[in-house]
C-alpha positions as CSV (number, residue, x, y, z in Angstrom):
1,X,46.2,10.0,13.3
2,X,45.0,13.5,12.7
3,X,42.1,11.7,9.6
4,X,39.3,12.5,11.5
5,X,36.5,10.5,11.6
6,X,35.8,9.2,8.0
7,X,32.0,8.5,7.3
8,X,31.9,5.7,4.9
9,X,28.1,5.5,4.8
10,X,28.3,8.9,3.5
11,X,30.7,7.7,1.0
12,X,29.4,4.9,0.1
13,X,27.6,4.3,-3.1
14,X,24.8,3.3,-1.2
15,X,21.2,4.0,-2.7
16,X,18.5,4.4,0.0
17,X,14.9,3.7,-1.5
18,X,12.2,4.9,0.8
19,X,8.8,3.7,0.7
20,X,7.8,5.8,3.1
21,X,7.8,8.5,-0.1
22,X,5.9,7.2,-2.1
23,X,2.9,7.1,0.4
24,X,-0.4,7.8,-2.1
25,X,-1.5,11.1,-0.3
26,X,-5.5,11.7,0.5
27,X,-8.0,10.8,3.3
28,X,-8.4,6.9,4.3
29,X,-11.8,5.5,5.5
30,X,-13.3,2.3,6.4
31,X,-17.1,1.9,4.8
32,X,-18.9,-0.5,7.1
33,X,-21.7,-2.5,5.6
34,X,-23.1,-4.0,8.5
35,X,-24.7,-0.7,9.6
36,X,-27.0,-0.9,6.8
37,X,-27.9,-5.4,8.2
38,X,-31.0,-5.8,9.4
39,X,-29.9,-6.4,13.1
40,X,-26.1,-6.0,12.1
41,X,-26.7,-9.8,10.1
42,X,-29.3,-10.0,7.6
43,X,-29.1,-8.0,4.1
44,X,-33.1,-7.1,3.1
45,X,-32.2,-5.9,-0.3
46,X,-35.0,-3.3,-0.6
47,X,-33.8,-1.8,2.5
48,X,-29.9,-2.4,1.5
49,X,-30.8,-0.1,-1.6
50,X,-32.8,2.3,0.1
51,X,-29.9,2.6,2.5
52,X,-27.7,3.1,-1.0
53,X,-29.8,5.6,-2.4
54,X,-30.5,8.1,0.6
55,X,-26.8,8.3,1.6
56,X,-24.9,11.3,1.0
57,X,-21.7,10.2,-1.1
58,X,-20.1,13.6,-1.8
59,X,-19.2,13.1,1.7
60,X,-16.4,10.3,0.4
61,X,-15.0,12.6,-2.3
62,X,-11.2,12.0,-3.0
63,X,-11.3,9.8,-0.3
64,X,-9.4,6.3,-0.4
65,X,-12.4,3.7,0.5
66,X,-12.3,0.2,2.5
67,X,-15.8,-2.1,1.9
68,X,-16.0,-4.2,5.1
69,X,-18.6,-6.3,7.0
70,X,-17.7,-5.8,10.7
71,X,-19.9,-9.0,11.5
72,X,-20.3,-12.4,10.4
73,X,-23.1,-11.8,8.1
74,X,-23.0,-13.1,4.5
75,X,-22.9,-10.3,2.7
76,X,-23.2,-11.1,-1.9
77,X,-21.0,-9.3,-3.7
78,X,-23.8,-7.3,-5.4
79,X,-24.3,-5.3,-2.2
80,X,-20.4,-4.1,-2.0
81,X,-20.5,-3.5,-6.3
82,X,-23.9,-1.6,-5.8
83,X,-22.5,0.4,-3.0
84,X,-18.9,0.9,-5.0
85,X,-21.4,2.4,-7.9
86,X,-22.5,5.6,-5.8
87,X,-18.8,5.7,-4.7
88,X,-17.0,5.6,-8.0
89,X,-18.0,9.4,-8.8
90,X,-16.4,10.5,-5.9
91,X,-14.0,8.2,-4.3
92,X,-10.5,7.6,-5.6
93,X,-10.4,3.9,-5.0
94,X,-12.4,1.7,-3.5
95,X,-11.4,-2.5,-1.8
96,X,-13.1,-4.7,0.1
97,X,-10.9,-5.4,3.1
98,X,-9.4,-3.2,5.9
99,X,-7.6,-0.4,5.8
100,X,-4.2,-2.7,5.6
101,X,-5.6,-4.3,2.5
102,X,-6.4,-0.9,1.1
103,X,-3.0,0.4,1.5
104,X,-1.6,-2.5,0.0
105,X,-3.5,-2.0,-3.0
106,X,-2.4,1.6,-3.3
107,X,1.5,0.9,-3.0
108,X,0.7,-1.9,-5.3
109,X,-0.4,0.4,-7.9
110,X,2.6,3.2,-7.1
111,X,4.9,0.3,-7.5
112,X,4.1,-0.8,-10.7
113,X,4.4,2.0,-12.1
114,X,7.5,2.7,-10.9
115,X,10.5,3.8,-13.3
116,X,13.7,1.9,-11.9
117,X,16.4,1.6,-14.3
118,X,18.4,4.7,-12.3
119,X,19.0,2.1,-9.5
120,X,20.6,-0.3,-12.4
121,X,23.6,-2.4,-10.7
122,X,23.5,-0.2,-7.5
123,X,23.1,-1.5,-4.2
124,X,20.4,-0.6,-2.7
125,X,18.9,-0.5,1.1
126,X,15.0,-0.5,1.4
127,X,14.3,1.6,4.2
128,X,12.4,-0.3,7.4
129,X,11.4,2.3,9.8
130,X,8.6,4.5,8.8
131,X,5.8,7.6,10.0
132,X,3.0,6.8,7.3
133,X,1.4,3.2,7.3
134,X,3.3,1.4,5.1
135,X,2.1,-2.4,4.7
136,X,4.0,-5.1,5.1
137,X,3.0,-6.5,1.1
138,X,4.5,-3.3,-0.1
139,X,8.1,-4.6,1.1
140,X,7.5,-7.6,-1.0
141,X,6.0,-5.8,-4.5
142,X,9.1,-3.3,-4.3
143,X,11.4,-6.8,-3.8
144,X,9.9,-7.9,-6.6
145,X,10.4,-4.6,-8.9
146,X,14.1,-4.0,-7.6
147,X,15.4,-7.5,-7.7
148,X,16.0,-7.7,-11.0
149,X,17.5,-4.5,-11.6
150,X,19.7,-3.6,-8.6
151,X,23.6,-5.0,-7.9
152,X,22.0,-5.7,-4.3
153,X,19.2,-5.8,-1.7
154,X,19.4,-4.5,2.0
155,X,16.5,-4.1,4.4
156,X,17.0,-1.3,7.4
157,X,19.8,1.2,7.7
158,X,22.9,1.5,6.2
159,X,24.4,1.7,9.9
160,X,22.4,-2.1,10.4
161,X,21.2,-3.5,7.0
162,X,20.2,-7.0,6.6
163,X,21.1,-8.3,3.3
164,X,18.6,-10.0,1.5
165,X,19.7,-10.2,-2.1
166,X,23.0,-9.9,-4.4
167,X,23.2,-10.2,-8.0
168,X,25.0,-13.1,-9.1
169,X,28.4,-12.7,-10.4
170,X,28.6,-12.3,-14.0
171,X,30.3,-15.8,-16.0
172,X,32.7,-14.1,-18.5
């Protein structure tokens, strides 16, 4: 009786894959179109492009950028491909959508580019809590990139994992 307390976590072989690490570092900001409607509503293109040319874009420099329309105006998609053209000099990326939909689009691109054969027939636990915003579509890309690699799947911690996939046995 004198073991002690065995940690089998510890022991275990484990692999805990974080997606909270590979969080795409840089400034987030949401580009609002509607400031530049007539009344919030109404795009007047001549006033839409003066709007375009007069604003200082150095301001968005290495900056992660989301194109939204805040209202319920129609907005073409000319207006958010004119405004992405005084962006693309400075901004790292640029979607249309909110700043969930721009994160997803960041993790999408760090996951595909992800090297994953060193988690080959290990089991591995994606980790659920996390600091940094990390959206909900990235727990399905990095599903999709592990699943065919990995022995098995777990979602939270290794104390209180929910298993969500396991390699089926091999027939000999």
């Amino acid at each position: 009786m004198s073991e002690g307390i065995i940690n089998r976590v510890a022991e275990s072989k484990l692999v805990t894959f974080n997606l909270e690490d590979y969080y795409p570092k840089g400034e987030r900001i949401v580009f609002d179109l509607s400031e530049w409607l007539y009344e919030g509503f109404v795009l007047r293109e001549k006033d839409f492009r003066e709007h375009a040319k007069e604003h200082d874009w150095s301001g968005y420099k290495d900056h992660y950028v989301a194109l939204t329309c805040s209202t319920d105006a129609i907005v073409p998609a000319w207006a958010y491909m004119l405004v992405t053209t005084y962006l693309h000099p400075y901004a790292k990326k640029v979607v249309i959508g909110d700043l969930e939909n721009l994160e997803s689009h960041l993790y999408q691109e760090v996951i595909d580019k992800l090297d994953v054969s060193d988690l080959k027939d290990k089991p591995v636990i994606v980790k659920g809590c996390s600091n940094k915003p990390v959206p909900k579509n990235a727990y399905l890309f990095i599903i999709k990139k592990l699943q065919p690699v990995v022995k098995s799947l777990m979602y939270g911690e290794a104390c209180s994992s929910v298993p969500l996939y396991k390699q089926p046995k091999k027939q000999p």
